[in-house]
N, C-alpha and C positions, 0 to 999 in steps of 0.2 A: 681569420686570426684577428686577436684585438692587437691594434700597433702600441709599441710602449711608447709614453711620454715622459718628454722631460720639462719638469719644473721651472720657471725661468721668471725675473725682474730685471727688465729694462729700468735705466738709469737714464735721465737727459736732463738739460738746461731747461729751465720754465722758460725763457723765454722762445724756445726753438720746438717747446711741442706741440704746435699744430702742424708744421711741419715735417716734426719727424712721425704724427699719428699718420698724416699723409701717407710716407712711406713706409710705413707700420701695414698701413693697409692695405698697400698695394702687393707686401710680401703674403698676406693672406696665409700665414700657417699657425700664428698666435690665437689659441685659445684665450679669452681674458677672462681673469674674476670678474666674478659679477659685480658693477661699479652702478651706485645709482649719481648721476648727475643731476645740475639744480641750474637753475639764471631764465632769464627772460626766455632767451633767443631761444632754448631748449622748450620751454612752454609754449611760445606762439609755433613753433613748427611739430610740437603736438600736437594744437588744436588743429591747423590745418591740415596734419593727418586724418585728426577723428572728422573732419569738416569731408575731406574726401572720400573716406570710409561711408558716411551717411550719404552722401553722394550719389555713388559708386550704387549701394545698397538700394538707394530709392528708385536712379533707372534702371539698375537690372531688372526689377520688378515690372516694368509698363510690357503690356504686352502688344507688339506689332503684328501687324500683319504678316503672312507669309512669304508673299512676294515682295515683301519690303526692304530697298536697297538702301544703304544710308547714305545721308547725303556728304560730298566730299567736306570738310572742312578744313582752314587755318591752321596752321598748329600756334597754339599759344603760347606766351609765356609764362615763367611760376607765377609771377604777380594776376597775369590774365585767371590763372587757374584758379588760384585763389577766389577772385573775382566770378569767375562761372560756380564755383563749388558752393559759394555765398549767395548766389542767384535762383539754382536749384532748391535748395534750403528755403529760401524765400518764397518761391511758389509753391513749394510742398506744404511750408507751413498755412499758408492762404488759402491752400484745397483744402485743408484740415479745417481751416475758422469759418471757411466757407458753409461746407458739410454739418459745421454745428451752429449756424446760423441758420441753414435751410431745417433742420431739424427742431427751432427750437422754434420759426415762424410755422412751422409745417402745426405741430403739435396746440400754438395758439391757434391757427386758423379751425384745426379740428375742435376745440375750446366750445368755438363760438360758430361751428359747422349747422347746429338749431337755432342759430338766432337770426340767421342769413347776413346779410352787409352789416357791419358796425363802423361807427366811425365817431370817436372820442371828441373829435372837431364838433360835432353836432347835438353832442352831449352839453358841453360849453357851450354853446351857443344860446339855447333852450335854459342854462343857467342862468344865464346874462338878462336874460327875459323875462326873469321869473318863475320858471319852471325845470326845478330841480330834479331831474330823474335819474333810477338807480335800478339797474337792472337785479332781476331775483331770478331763482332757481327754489322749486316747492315740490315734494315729491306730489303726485296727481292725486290723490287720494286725500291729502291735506289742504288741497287749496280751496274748499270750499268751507275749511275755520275762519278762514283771514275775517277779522271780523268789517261788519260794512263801514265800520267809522276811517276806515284805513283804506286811502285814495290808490286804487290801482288800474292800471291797462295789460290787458292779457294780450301776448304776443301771440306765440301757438302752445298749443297743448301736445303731446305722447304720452302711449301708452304709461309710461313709468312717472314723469315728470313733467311740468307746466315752467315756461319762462312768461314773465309777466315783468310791467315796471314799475315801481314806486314811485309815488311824487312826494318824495321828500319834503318835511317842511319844517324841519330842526336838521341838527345832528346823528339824536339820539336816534335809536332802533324803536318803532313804535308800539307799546304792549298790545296791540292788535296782531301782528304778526305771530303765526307758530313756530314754536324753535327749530321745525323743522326748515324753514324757509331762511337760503344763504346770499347775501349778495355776488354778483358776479363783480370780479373786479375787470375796467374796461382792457383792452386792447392796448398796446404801447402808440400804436397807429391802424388809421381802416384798417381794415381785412383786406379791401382792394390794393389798398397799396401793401400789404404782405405779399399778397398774390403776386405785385409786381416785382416784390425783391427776390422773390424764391423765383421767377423766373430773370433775374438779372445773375443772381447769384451761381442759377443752374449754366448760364451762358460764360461767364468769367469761369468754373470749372472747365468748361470745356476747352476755353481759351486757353488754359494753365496746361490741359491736360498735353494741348496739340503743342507747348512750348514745353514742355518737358521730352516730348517725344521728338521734337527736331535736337532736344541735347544729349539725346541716346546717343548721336552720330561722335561724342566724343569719349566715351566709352575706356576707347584706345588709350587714348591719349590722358585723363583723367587717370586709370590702374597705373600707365610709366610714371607721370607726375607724382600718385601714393609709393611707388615704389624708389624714387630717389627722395622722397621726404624720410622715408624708415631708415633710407644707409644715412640719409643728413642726420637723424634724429640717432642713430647708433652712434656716428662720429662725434657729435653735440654731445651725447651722454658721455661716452668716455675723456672728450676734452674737459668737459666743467668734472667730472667727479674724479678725475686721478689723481693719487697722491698727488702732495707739492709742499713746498716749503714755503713758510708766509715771512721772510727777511725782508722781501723786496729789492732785494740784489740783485745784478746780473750774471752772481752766481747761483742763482737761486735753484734748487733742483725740484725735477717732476716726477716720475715712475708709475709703471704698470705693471704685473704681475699675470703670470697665467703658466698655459702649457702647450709645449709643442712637440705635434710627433717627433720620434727622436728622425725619421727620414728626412725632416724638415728644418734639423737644427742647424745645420751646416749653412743652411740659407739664412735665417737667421743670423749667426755669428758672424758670417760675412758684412751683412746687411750693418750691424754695430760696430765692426772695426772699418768701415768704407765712413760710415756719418760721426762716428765718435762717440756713439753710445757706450754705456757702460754695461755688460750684460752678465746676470750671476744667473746660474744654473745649477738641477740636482737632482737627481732620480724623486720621482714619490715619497714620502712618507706612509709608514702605516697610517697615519690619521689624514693624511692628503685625500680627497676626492676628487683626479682627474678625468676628465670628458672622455667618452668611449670613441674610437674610432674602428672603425670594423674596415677590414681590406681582405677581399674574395676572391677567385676567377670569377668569370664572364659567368660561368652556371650557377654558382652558389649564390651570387649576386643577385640572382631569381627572385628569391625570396625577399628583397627588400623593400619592395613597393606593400610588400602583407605587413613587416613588423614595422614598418615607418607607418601604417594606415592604423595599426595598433597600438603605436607607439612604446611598442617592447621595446627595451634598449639592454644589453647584458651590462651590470657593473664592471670598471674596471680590472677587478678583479675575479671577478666570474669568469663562465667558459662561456665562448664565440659556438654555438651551436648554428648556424646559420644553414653548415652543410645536411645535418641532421635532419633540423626541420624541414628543409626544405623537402629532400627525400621521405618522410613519414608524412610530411602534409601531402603531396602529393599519390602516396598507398593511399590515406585517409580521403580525400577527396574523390577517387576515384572510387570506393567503399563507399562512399555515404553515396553519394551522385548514385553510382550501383549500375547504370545503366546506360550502354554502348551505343540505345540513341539517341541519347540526351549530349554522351560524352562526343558524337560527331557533328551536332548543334554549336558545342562548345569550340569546337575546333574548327569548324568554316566557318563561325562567328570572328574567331581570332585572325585567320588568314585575310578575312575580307576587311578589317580592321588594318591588320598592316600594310594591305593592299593600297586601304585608300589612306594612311598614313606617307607611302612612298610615291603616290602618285602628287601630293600635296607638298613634298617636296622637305615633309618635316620629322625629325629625328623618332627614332622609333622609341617606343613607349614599354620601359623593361615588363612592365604588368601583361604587355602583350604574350610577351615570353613565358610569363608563368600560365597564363591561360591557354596557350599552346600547349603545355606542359601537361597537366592536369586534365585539360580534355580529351589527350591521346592515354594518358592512366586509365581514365574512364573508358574510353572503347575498349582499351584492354580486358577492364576487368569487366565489361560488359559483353566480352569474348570468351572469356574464362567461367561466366555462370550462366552463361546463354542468356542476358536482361536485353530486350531490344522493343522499348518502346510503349513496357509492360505486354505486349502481346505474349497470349496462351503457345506455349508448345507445340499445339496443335495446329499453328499458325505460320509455324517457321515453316523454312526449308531444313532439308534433313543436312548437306551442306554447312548451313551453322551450326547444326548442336553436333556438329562431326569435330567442330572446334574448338568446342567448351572443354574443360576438366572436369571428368566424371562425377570425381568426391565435392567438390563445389560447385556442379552445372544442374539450375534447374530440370533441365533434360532430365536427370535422370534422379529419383528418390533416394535408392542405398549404396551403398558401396561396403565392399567386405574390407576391414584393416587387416587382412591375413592372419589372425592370431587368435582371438576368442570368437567374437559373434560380430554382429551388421553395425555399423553407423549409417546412421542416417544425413543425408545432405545436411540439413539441420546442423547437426552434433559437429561435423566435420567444419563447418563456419566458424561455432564455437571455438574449434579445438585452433582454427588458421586465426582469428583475432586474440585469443589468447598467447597464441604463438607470436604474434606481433609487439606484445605487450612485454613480453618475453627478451625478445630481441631489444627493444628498445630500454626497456628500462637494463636489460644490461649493460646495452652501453653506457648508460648513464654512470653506475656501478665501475665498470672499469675504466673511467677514465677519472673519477674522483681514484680508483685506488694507482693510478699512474702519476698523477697530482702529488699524490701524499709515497708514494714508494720510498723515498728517504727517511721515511717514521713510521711508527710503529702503528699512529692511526691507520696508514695502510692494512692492518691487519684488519680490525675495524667496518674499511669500506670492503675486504674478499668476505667478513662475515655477512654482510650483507645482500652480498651478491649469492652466497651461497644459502641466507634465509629464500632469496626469493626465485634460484631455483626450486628449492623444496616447495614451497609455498605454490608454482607452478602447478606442481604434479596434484596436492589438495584441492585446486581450483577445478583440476579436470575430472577427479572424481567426485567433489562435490556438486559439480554443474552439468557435468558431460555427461559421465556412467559411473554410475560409483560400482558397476557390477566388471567392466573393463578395466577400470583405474581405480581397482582395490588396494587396500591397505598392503595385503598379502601379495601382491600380485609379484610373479617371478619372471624375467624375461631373459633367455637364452644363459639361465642360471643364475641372473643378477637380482636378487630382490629391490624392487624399482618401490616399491610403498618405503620400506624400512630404509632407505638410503633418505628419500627426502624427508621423513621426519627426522632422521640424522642432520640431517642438513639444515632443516628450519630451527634445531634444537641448538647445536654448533654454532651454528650463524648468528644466532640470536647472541648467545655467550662472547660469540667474538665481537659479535658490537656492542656490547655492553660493556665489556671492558676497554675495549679499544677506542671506540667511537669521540671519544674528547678527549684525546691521548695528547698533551700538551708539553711532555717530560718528563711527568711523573703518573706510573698506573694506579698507584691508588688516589691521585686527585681524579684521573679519570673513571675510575669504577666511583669515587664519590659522587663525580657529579652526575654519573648515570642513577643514582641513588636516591636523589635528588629529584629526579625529575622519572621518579620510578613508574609514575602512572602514563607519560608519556610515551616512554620505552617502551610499554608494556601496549599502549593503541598503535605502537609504530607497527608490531606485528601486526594487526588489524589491519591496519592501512596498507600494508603490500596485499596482502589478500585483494581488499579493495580494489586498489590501482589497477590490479591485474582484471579483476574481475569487469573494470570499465571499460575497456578495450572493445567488450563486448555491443558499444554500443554501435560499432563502426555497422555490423549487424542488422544490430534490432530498429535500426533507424534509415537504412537500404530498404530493409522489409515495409516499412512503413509506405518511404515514397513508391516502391514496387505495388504494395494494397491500390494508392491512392492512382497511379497508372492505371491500374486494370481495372479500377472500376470506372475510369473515363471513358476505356474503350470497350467498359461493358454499356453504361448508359446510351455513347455514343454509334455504340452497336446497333440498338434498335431504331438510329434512324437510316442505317443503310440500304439503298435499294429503291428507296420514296425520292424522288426528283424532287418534290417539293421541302421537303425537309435538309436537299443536300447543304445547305446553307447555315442550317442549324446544325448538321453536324460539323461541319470544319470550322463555325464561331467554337463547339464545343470543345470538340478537340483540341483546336487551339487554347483559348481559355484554360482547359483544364491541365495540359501540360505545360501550358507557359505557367500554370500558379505553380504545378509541381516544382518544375524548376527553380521559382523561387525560394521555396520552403527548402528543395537542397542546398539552394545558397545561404539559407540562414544557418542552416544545419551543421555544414561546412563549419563556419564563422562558430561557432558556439560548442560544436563538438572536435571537430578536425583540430582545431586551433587548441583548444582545450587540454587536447592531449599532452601537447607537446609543449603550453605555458604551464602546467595545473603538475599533473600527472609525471612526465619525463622532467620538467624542472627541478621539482623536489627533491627528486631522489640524485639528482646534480649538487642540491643545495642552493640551488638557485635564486633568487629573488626580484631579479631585472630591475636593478636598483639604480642602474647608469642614467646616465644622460647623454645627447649625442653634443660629439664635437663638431663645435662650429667657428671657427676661424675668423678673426677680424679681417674682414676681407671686404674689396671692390664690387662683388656678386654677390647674388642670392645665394645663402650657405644650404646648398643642399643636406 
């Protein structure tokens, strides 16, 4: 359920609110508006956040060794941390000017990699003396223009290019030379002494590297330090940016504004008549946007590590579907997954997970629980179609496919629906995911018309519900058998074609008139009027919706294909001792990727369902944000 809130402004003396933010914060149930604060102290313990942040960021990065233990350290102080976070930064930045110092002596020495030793010093020197030289560059083919008035020393020749020296004896470039012919500009210093800085510089890397890695061992202690700068840097913002009066009185008043679950009011009020606050309170407004708070049992609460990872949040005013999805993403999951032994990977994956969770002495992990969850789905439904590993039928034991559901169990191709003629395994999949589709998006249907039962849009949300049972029965004759699920079709007297075009036709009419039912029906038939091209795709779009469900399906089959062809490839290396190696890389390999591409599939499809598809017909839009309490801790 979403918890309601109530609206609330605290009142206090300016001069007592840092004190009473204090206990403000300690009650942790106040939502605040969002306040931006401003002042110094608020800035420098910014930057020493972001200083920590890059910190944090650059030794996670160093990669240690294995058996590498860290070394115990000190615990510091903030000013100390400070100090170390400003140290790191320092040597990072220095590996950095380093690396483009080695890179850019690297690139001169390749320069001048055909002229062998240079040294600028000796260039000057030979100047000093009367003999000016100037090194050249001529492609090989033009150096025998230079014409002979033009004083030169050839150094070496290649195939492409000749280096050679000028004896300068002006400034100018001398018209004996070909325009092909460039000078070299010298070296900042020898070559040798580059050599010697790219290996001074390669050693102070190293040096930096092995002092960054003795400051891994603070790790710990740096993420606490970021983490009590963000509650400093929360407190800082609210103190410098809340209301206040600028008299400069010591009656001068301050205030904050927010929201608080109503379970949490009571604490609250207490808290303001114990210090002397002032506190005005008040249900929502229509144009209020207060913070979502979701409150579940222990199993619905399953699902909260997926839509916190997604950051779905229901608006205020929306529906807490929590129990829903959880239950539909879990059918879905264990649908897409498809296979019983992938879904018992999944499941002694989770156990041994919690295993070494409780042996480490540290609070279990709710994501464990859904993955529990969902892996035992999967063996189910990997019990229910005989899926085990992609292995052929031919492969099982008779035992398991004694298991399966006939109309759904690879085991077995057809099955009779007792009434006209065969369905095929196939068709029967179809008809079980559109059933799903069915189910779900009904409910979505009747709980908007439970919502609305006190109006006449109620009427509206049953025509809807009743467009998209008709709309069902079209899906199955259009997809399934249009030869079984005819138009005409009569079943135990009832004509079952003619009842859901009754139904799609009806349905449609009552949400068109009703569907924006606000007081008056002819605003609402206008404004379905309005928006007539809409109306008119909405029918479409159940079709649709329903028809997508299908994918739970065609996207099982897929990872099922890409199974059995692992253990067809990996088939022909069976029985070869020397190959056995290559087949259990294979095998492996190929089902660990499968399993991956389920998990994406999951994420993109499973999830899909129940944001995309079930939301809309809810009305959905997950427009909230979560509540999060000024508080002491981290607001989960």
């Amino acid at each position: 359920m979403i918890v309601p809130m109530k609206k609330v402004s605290v009142v206090i003396l300016e001069k007592e609110k840092q004190e009473a933010l204090v206990k403000l914060r300690g009650l942790g149930v106040v939502h605040l508006d969002r306040i931006e604060g401003a002042g110094e102290k608020l800035a420098a313990l910014k930057e020493d956040a972001a200083s920590a942040v890059r910190t944090l960021s650059v030794l996670s990065e160093i990669k240690l060794p294995k058996n590498h233990k860290p070394d115990s350290v000190p615990a510091l102080s903030d000013g100390k941390f400070v100090e170390k976070c400003a140290e790191v930064i320092s040597l990072t930045e220095q590996k950095r000017f380093l690396f483009d110092e080695i890179a850019s002596d690297a690139a001169e020495l390749e320069r001048f990699e055909k002229w062998g030793g240079v040294n600028p010093a000796d260039f000057a020197y030979l100047a000093e003396k009367g003999i000016p030289l100037v090194m050249y560059e001529i492609p090989a083919d033009k150096y025998s223009e230079i014409d002979k008035s033009v004083d030169t020393i050839l150094v070496n020749s290649g195939k492409k290019d000749v280096r050679f020296l000028f004896l300068s004896k002006g400034s100018d470039r001398p018209e004996g030379l070909p325009p092909e012919a460039f000078a070299v500009p010298p070296p900042r210093c020898s070559t040798n002494e580059l050599e010697a800085q790219i290996e001074a510089d390669k050693k102070r890397i190293s040096e930096i590297e092995s002092e960054l890695a003795a400051n891994t061992a603070y790790i710990r202690q740096i993420t606490a330090f970021k983490e009590r700068l963000e509650k400093q840097i929360e407190f800082e913002n609210v103190y410098s940016g809340m209301g206040k009066e600028d008299t400069g009185k010591d009656t001068a008043l301050a205030w904050v504004s927010g929201y608080v679950p109503v379970d949490g009011f009571e604490k609250l009020a207490s808290a303001a008549k114990q210090n002397g606050w002032a506190l005005a309170s008040d249900d929502p407004a229509a144009e209020d946007d207060p913070p979502t708070k979701l409150r579940n049992n222990k199993l619905v609460s399953l699902i909260y590590p997926l839509t916190d990872f997604l950051g779905t949040v229901p608006g205020y005013r929306e529906f807490d579907i929590s129990g829903w999805f959880l239950l539909f993403f879990t059918i879905f999951f264990g649908m897409i997954f498809g296979d019983g032994g992938y879904g018992m990977l999944v499941v002694l994956g989770a156990f041994a997970l919690i295993i070494k969770t409780k042996k480490e002495g540290k609070s279990l992990n709710p994501g464990l629980g859904l993955l529990l969850m969902v892996g035992t789905a999967t063996v189910v439904w990997g019990i229910v179609t005989c899926s085990w590993f992609g292995l052929g039928m031919d492969q099982l034991p008779s035992w398991i496919k004694a298991m399966s559901v006939p109309p759904l169990s690879n085991a077995y191709t057809q099955q009779y629906d007792g009434v006209h003629s065969q369905l095929t395994t196939d068709q029967n999949m179809q008809i079980f995911c559109f059933s799903l589709a069915l189910i779900q998006l009904s409910v979505a249907h009747i709980k908007c018309f439970a919502r609305d039962v006190k109006s006449l849009k109620a009427v509206g949300d049953l025509g809807s519900l009743f467009m998209l049972w008709g709309m069902f029965y079209i899906v199955l004759l259009l997809v399934v058998s249009g030869t079984i699920f005819s138009i005409d079709r009569v079943a135990a007297g009832i004509p079952i074609g003619t009842i859901a075009v009754v139904f799609v036709g009806g349905g449609f009419a009552m949400s068109f008139i009703f569907s924006n039912y606000d007081g008056s029906i002819g605003k609402s038939v206008l404004e379905s009027c309005k928006n007539i091209i809409s109306v008119i795709l909405g029918v479409v779009n159940v079709f649709s919706d329903i028809v997508s469900y299908i994918r739970l399906w065609a996207v099982a089959l897929a990872g099922s294909a890409i199974s059995g062809t692992v253990n067809q490839m990996a088939g022909q290396m069976w029985g070869h001792a020397v190959l056995f190696l290559a087949f259990v890389v294979l095998l492996a390999f190929g089902h660990g990727l499968n399993i991956m591409l389920n998990v994406l599939s999951v994420i993109v499809h499973g999830v899909r369902l129940n944001t995309l598809e079930f939301s809309s017909h809810l009305g959905m839009a997950w427009s909230g944000y979560k509540y999060q309490p000024f508080s002491e801790t981290a607001n989960n």
